[in-house]
DSSP file (Angstrom, degrees, kcal/mol; ACC not computed):
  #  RESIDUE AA STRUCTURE BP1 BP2  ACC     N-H-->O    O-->H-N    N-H-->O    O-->H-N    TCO  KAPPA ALPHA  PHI   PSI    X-CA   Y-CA   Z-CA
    1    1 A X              0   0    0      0, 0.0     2,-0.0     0, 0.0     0, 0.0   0.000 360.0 360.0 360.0 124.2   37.4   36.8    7.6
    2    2 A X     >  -     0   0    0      1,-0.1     4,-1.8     4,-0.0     5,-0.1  -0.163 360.0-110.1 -82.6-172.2   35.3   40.0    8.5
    3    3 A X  T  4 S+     0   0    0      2,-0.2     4,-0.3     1,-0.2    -1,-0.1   0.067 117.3  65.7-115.4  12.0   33.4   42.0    5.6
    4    4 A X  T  > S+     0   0    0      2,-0.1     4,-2.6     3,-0.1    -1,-0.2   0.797 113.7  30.7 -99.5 -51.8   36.0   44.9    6.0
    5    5 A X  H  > S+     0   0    0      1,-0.3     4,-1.9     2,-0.2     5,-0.3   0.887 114.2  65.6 -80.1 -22.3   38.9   42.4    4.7
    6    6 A X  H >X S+     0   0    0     -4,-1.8     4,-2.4     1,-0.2     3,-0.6   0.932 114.0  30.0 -57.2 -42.2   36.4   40.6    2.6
    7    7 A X  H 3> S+     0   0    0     -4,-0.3     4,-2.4     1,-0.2    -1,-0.2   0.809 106.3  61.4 -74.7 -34.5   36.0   43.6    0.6
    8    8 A X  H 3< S+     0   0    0     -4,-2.6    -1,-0.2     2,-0.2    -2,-0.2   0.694 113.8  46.4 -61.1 -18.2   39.1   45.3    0.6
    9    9 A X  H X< S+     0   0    0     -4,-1.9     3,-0.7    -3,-0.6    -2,-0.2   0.775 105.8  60.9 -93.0 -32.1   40.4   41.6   -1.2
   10   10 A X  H 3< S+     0   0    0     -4,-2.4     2,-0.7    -5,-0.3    -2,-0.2   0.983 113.2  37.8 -43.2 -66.6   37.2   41.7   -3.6
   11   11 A X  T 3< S+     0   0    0     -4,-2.4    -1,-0.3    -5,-0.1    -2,-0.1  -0.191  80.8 130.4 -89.7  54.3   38.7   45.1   -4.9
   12   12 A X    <   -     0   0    0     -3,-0.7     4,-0.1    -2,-0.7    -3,-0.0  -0.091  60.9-132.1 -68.4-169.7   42.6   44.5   -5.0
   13   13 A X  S    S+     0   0    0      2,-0.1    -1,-0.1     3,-0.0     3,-0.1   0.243 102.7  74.9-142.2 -12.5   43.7   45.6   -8.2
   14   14 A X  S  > S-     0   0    0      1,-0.1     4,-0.6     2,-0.0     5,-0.2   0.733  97.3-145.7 -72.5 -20.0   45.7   42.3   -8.7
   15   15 A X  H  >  -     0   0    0      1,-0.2     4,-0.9     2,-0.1    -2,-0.1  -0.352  31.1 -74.5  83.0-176.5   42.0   40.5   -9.3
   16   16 A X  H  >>S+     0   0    0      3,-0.2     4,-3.5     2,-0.2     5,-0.5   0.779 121.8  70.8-109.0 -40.9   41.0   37.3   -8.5
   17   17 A X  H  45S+     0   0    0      1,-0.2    -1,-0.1     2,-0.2    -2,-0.1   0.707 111.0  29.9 -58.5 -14.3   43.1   35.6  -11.4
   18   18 A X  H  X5S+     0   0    0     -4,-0.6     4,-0.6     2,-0.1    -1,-0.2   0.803 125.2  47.1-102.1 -29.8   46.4   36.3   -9.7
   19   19 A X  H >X5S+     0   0    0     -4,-0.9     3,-2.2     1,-0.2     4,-0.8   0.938 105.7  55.1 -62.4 -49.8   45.1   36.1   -6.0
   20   20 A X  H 3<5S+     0   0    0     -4,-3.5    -1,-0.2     1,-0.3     3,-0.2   0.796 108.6  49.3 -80.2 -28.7   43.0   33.0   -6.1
   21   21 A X  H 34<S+     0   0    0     -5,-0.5    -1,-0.3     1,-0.3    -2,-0.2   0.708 108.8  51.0 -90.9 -13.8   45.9   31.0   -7.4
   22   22 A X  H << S+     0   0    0     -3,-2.2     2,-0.3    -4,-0.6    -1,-0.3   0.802  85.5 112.2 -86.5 -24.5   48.5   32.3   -4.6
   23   23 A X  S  < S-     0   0    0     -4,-0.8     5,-0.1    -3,-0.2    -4,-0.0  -0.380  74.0-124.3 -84.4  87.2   45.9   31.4   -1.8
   24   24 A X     >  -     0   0    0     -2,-0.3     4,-2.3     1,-0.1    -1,-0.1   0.202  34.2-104.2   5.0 150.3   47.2   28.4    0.4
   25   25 A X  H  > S+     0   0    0      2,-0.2     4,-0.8     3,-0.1    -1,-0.1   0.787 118.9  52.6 -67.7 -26.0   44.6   25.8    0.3
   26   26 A X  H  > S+     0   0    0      2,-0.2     4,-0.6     1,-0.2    -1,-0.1   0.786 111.3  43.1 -77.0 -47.5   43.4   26.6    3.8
   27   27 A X  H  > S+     0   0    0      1,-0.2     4,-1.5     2,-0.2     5,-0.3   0.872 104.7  68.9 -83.9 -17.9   42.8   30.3    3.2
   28   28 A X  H  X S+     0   0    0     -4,-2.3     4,-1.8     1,-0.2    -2,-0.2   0.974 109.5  41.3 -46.5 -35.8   41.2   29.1   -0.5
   29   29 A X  H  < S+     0   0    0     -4,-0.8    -1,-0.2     2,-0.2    -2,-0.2   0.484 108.2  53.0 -91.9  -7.3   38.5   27.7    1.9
   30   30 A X  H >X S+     0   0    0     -4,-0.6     3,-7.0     2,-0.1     4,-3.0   0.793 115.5  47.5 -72.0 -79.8   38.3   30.7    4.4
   31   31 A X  H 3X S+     0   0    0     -4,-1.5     4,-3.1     1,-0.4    -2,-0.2   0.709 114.6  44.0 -26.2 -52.7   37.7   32.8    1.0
   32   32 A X  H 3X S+     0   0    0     -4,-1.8     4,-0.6    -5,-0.3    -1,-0.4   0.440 112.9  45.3 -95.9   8.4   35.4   30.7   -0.2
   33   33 A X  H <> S+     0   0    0     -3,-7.0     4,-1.7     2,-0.1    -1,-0.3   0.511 118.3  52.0-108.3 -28.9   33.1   30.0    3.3
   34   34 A X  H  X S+     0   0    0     -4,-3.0     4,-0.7     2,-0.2    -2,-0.2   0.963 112.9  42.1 -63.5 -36.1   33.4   34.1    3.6
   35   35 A X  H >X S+     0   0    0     -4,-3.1     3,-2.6    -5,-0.2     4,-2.0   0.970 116.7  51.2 -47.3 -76.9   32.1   34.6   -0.1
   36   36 A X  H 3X S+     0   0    0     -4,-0.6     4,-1.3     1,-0.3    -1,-0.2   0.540 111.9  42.5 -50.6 -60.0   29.7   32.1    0.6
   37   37 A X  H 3< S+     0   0    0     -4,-1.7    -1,-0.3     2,-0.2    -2,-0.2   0.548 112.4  53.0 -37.9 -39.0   28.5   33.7    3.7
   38   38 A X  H X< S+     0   0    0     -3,-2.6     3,-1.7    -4,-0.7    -2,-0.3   0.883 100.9  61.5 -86.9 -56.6   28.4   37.1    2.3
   39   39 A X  H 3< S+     0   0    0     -4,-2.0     5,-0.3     1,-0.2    -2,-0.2   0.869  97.7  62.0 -31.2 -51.1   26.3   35.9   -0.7
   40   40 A X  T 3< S+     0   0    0     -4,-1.3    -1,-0.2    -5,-0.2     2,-0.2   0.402  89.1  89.0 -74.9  13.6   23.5   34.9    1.8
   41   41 A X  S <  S-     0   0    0     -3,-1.7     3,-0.5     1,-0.1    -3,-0.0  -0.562  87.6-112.5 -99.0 172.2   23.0   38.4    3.1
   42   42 A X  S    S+     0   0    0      1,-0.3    -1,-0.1    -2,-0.2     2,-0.1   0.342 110.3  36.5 -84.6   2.1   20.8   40.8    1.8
   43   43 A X  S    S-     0   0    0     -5,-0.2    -1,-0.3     3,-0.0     3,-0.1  -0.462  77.1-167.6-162.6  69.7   23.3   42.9    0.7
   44   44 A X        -     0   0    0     -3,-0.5    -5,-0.1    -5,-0.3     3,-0.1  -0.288  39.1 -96.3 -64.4 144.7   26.5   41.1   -0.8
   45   45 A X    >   -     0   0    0    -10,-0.1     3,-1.2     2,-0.1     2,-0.2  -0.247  52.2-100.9 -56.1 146.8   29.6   43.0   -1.4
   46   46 A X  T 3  S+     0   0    0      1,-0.2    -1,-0.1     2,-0.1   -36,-0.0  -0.454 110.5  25.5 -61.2 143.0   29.6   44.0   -5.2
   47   47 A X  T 3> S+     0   0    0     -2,-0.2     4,-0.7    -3,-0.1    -1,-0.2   0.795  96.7 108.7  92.5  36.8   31.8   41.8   -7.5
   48   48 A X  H <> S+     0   0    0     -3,-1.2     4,-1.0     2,-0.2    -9,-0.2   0.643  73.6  49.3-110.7   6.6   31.4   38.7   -4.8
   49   49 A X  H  4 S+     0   0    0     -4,-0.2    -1,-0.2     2,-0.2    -3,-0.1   0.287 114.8  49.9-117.8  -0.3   29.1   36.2   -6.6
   50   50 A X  H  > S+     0   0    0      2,-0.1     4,-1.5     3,-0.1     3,-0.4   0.703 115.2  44.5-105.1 -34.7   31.9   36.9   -9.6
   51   51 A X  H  X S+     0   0    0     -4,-0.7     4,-3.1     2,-0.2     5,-0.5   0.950 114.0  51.7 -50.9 -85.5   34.8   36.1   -6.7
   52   52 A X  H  < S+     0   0    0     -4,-1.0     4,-0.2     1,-0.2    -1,-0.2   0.382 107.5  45.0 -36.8 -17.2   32.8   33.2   -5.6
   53   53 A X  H  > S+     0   0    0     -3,-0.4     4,-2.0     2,-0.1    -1,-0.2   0.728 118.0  48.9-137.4 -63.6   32.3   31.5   -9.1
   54   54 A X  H  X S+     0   0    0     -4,-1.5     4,-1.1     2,-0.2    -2,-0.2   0.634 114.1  46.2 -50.1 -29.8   36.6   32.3   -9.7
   55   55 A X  H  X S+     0   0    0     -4,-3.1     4,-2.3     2,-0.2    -1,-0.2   0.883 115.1  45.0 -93.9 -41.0   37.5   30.7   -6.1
   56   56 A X  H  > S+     0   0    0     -5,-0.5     4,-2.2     1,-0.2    -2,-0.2   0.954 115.5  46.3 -64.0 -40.3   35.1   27.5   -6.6
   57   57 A X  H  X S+     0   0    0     -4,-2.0     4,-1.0     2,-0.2     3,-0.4   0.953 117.8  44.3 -45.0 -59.3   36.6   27.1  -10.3
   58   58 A X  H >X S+     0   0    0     -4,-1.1     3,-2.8     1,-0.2     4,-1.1   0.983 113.0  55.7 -59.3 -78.4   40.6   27.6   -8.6
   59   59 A X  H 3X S+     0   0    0     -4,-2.3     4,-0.8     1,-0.3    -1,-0.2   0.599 112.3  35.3 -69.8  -5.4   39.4   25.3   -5.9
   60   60 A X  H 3< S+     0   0    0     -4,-2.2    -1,-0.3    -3,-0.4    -2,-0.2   0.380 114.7  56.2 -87.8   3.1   38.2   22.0   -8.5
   61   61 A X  H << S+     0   0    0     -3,-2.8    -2,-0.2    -4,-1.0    -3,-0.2   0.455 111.0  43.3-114.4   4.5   41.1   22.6  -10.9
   62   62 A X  H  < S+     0   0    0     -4,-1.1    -2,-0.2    -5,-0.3    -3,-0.1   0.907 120.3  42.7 -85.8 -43.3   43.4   22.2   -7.5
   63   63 A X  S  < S-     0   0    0     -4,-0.8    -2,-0.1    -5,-0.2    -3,-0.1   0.435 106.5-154.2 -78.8  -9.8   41.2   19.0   -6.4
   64   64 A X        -     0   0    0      4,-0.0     2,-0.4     2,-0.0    -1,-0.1   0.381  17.0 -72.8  52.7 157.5   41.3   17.9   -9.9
   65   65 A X    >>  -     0   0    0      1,-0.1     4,-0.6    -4,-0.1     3,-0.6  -0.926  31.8-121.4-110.0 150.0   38.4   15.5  -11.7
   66   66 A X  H 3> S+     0   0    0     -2,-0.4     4,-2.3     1,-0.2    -1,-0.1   0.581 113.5  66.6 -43.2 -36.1   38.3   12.1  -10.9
   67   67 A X  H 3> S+     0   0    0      1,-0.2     4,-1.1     2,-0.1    -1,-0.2   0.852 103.7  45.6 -67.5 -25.9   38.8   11.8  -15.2
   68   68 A X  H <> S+     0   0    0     -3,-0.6     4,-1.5     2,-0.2    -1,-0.2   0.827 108.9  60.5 -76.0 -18.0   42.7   13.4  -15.0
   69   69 A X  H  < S+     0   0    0     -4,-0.6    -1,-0.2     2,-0.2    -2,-0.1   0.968 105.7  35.7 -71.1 -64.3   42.9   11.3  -12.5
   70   70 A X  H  < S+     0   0    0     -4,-2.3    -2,-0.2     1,-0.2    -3,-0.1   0.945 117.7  54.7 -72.7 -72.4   42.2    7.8  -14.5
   71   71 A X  H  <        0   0    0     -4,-1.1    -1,-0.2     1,-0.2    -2,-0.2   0.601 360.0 360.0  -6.3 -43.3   44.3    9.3  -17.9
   72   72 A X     <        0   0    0     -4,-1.5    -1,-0.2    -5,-0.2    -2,-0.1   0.377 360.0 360.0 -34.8 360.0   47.4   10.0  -15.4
């Protein structure tokens, strides 16, 4: 993912709550190695360390904890 789309999907007007949760698992982990990537730069896109925080949350409540697990 290049820093043109990364950003134009940072500002969507649908937000992270409706996006992150349509996101294939495969592109959850693009998003979240681009964020990730983008974070390390000296100049991260605005709203991506808020992005970043929303995709990792969306991607443990998909993977579930090991405790739902044993309760099941």
């Amino acid at each position: 993912m290049n820093p043109t789309h990364l950003s134009r999907l940072i500002h969507d007007p649908r937000g992270p709550e409706e996006i992150l949760p349509s996101l294939a698992a495969e592109d959850l982990a693009n998003l979240l190695d681009a964020l990730y990537q983008n974070l390390d730069t000296p100049t991260p896109v605005f709203g991506a360390q808020a992005w970043y925080e929303l995709a990792v949350e969306e991607s443990a409540r998909r993977t579930g904890s090991p405790e739902d697990e044993q309760t099941a």
